[in-house]
DOBAFI-684795 format. One record per residue (C-alpha): x, y, z. Coordinates in steps of 0.001 Angstrom, whole numbers, m for minus. Example, Ala and Ser with C-alpha at 12.3 -4.5 7.8 and 13.67 -1.06 7.14 Angstrom:
BEGIN
@X->12300	Y->m4500	Z->7800
@X->13670	Y->m1060	Z->7140
//
This chain:
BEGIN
@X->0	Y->0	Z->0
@X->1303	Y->3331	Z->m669
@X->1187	Y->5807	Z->1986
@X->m1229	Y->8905	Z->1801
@X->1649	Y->11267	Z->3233
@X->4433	Y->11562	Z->4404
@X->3469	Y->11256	Z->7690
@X->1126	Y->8754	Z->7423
@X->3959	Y->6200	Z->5956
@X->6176	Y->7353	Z->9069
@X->3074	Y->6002	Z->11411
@X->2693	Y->2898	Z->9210
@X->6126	Y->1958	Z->8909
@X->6406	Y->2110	Z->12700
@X->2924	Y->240	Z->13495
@X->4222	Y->m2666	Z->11671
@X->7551	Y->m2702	Z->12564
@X->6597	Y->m2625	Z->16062
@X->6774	Y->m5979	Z->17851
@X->6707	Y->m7707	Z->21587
@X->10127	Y->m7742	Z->22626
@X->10602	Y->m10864	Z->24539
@X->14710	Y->m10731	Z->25385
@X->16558	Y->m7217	Z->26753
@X->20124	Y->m6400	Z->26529
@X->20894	Y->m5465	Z->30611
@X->22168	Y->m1762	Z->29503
@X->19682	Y->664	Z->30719
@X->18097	Y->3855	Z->29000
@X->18907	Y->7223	Z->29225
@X->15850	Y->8667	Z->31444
@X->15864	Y->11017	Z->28378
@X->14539	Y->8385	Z->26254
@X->12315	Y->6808	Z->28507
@X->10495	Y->10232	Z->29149
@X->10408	Y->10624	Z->24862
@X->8403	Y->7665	Z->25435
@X->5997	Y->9332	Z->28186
@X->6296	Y->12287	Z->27083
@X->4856	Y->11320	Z->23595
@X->2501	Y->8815	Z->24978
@X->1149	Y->11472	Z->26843
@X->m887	Y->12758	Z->24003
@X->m3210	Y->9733	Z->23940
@X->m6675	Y->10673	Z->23737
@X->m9257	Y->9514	Z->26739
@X->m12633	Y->9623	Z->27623
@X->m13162	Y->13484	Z->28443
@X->m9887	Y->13882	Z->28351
@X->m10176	Y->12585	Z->31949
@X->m6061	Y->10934	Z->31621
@X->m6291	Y->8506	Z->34356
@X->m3173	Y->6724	Z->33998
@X->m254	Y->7118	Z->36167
@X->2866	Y->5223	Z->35818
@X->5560	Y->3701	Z->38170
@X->8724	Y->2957	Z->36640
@X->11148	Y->525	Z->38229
@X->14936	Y->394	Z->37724
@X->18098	Y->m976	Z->39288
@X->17450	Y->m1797	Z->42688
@X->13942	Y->m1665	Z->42708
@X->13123	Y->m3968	Z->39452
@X->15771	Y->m6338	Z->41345
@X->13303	Y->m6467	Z->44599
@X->10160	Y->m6925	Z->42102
@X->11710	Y->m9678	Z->40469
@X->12428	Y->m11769	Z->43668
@X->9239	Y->m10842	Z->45065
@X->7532	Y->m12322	Z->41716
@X->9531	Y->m15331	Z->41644
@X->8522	Y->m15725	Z->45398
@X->5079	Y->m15620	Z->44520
@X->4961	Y->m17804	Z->41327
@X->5743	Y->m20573	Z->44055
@X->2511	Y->m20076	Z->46522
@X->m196	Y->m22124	Z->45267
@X->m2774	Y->m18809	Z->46016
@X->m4457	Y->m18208	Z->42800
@X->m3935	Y->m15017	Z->40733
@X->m6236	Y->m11832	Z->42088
@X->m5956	Y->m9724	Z->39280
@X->m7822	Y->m5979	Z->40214
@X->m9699	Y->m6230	Z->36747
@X->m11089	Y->m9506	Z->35795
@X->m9207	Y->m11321	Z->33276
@X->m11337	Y->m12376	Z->30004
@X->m13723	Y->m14658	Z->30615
@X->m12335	Y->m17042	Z->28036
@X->m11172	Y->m17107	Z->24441
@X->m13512	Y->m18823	Z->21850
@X->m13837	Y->m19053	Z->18412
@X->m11443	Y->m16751	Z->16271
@X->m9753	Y->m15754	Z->19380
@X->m8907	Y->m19061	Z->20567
@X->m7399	Y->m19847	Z->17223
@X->m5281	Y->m16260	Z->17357
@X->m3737	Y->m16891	Z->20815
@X->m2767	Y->m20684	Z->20261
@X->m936	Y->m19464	Z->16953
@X->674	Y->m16679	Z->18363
@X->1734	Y->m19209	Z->21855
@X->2557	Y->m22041	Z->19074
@X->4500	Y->m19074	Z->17075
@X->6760	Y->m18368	Z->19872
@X->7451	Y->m21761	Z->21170
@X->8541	Y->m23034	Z->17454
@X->10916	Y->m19679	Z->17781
@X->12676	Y->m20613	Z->20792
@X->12954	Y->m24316	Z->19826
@X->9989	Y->m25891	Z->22558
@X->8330	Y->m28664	Z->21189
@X->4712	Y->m29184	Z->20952
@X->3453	Y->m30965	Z->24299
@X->6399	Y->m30192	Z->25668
@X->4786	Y->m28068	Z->29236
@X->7644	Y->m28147	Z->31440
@X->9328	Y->m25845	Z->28851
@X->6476	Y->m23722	Z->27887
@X->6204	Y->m22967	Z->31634
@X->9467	Y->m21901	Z->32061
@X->9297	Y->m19658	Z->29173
@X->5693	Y->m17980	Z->30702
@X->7884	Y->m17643	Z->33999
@X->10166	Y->m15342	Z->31769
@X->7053	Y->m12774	Z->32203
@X->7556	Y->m12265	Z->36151
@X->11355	Y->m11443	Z->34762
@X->10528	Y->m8740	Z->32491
@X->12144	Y->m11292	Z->30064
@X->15374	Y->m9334	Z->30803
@X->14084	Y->m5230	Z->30657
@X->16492	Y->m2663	Z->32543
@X->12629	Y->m1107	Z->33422
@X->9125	Y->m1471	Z->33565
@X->6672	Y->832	Z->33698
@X->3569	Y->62	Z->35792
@X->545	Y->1265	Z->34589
@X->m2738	Y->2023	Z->37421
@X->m5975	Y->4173	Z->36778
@X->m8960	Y->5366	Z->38835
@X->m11110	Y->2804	Z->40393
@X->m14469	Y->5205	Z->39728
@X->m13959	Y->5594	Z->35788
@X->m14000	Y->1633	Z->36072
@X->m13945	Y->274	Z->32160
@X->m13218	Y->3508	Z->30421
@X->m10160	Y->4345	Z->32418
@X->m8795	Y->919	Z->31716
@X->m9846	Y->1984	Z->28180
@X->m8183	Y->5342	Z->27839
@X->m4522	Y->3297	Z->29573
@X->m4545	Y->1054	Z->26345
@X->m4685	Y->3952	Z->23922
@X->m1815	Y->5332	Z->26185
@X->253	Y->2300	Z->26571
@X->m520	Y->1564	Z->22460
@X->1094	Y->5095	Z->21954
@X->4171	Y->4051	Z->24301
@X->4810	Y->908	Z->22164
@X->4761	Y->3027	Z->18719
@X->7048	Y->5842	Z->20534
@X->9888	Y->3372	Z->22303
@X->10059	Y->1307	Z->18767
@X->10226	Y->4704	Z->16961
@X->13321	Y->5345	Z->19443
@X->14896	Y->1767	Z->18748
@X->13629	Y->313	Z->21864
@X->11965	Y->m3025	Z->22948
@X->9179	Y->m2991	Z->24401
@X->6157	Y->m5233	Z->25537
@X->2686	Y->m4231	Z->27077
@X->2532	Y->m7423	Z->29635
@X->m697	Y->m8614	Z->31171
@X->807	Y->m10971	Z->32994
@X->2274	Y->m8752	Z->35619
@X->m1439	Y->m7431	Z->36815
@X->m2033	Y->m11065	Z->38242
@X->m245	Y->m10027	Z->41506
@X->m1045	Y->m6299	Z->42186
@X->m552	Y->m7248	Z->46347
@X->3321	Y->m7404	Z->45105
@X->3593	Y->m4410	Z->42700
@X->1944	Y->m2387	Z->45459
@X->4471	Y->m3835	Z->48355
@X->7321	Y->m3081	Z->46097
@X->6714	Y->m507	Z->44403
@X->4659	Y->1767	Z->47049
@X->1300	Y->2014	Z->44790
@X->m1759	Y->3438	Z->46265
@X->m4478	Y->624	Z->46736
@X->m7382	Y->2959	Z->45669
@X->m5793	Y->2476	Z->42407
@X->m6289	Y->m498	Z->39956
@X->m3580	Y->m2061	Z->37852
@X->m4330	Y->m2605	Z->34602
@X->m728	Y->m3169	Z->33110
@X->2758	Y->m3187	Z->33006
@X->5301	Y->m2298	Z->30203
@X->8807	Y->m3668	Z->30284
@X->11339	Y->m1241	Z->28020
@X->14870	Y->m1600	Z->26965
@X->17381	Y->m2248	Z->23913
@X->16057	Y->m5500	Z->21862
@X->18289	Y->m8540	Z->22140
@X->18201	Y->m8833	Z->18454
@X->20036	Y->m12124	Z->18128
@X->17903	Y->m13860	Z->20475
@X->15395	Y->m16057	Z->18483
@X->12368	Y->m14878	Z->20237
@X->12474	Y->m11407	Z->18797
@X->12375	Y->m13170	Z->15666
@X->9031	Y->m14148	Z->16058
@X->6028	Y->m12178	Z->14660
@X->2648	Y->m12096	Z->14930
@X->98	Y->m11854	Z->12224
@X->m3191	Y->m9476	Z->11927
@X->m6398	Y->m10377	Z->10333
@X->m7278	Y->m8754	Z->6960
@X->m9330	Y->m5530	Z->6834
@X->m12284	Y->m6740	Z->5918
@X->m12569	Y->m9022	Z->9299
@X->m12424	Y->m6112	Z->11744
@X->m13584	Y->m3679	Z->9558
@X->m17494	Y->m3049	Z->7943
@X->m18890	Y->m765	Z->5575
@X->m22298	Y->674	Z->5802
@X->m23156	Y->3217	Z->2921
//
């Protein structure tokens, strides 16, 4: 497809460039770049322009504590208490999408099919940030309930497009919402606020086979219909 403008091919080039980065070099980033990233991200539209996300971004020391207070809590039995419910479950079209994009990765970093001792260990690489010299936290406003988590996606979307537009990995991670009792011991959070996210940022390990792996999108004319 060719681009409209100038600046529309800038925004396209970077929206399909962008990918999950799932292995970090160790060297962290400038806090100049990381606030680019807010900074632009910041710009997200929301719901009355209400902005309910705040974000808490761990480093050094801190992301150390988070990690061995994750992989401390990966080994009580105590279910996941997410603050928003996770999705009911996947069916259909959206079943098929997340087995090929799980199947995707595993065939990238060699794990057989079947093979669940290894696929485990490779959805424990989650609670590590897979690697990221920082993650960002992402909490909104209890009251704006489904909206506010709502308006955080359109600002965490714009954070991907702005850290890959900078040369950075990045990965909007789910995962790290299942235990909101340990982001808030760590990392000091105020409980009147839910978690909806985290986003882990740093340089791409480019020769590590799991940044290899891409996902794909469904054509156009599945998401998208026309009423004239």
């Amino acid at each position: 497809m060719t681009a409209l403008t100038a600046e529309h091919g800038v925004l396209d080039a970077l929206a399909h460039g962008r990918y999950s980065c799932r292995a970090f070099r160790p060297d962290p980033v400038p806090r100049e770049q990381l606030e680019a990233v807010f900074r632009t991200a910041q710009r997200a539209a929301s719901w009355c322009n209400a902005q309910p996300w705040q974000v808490t971004v761990a480093s050094g020391e801190t992301l150390a504590r988070l990690r061995a207070a994750l992989a401390e809590r990966l080994v009580d039995p105590a279910p996941p208490q997410p603050d928003l419910p996770w999705p009911a479950a996947y069916e259909g079209v959206y079943q098929q999408r997340r087995r090929e994009c799980g199947l995707g990765l595993y065939d990238a970093v060699g794990i057989a099919r079947g093979d669940r001792e290894a696929s485990a260990r490779q959805a424990a690489l989650n609670y590590t940030m897979f690697g990221a010299p920082h993650v960002a936290v992402i909490t909104s406003d209890a009251a704006l309930g489904v909206y506010g988590a709502v308006d955080c996606g359109a600002f965490v979307s714009q954070c991907l497009l702005a850290a890959h537009s900078l040369g950075l990995g990045s990965i909007a991670q789910a995962a790290l919402a299942a235990y909101p009792e340990v982001l808030r011991s760590v990392l000091d959070l105020p409980s009147g606020r839910p978690v909806v996210c985290a986003l882990s940022l740093g340089w791409p390990d480019l020769d590590h086979p799991a940044n290899r792996f891409r996902t794909g999108r469904a054509a156009l004319d599945e998401a998208v219909q026309w009423r004239d």
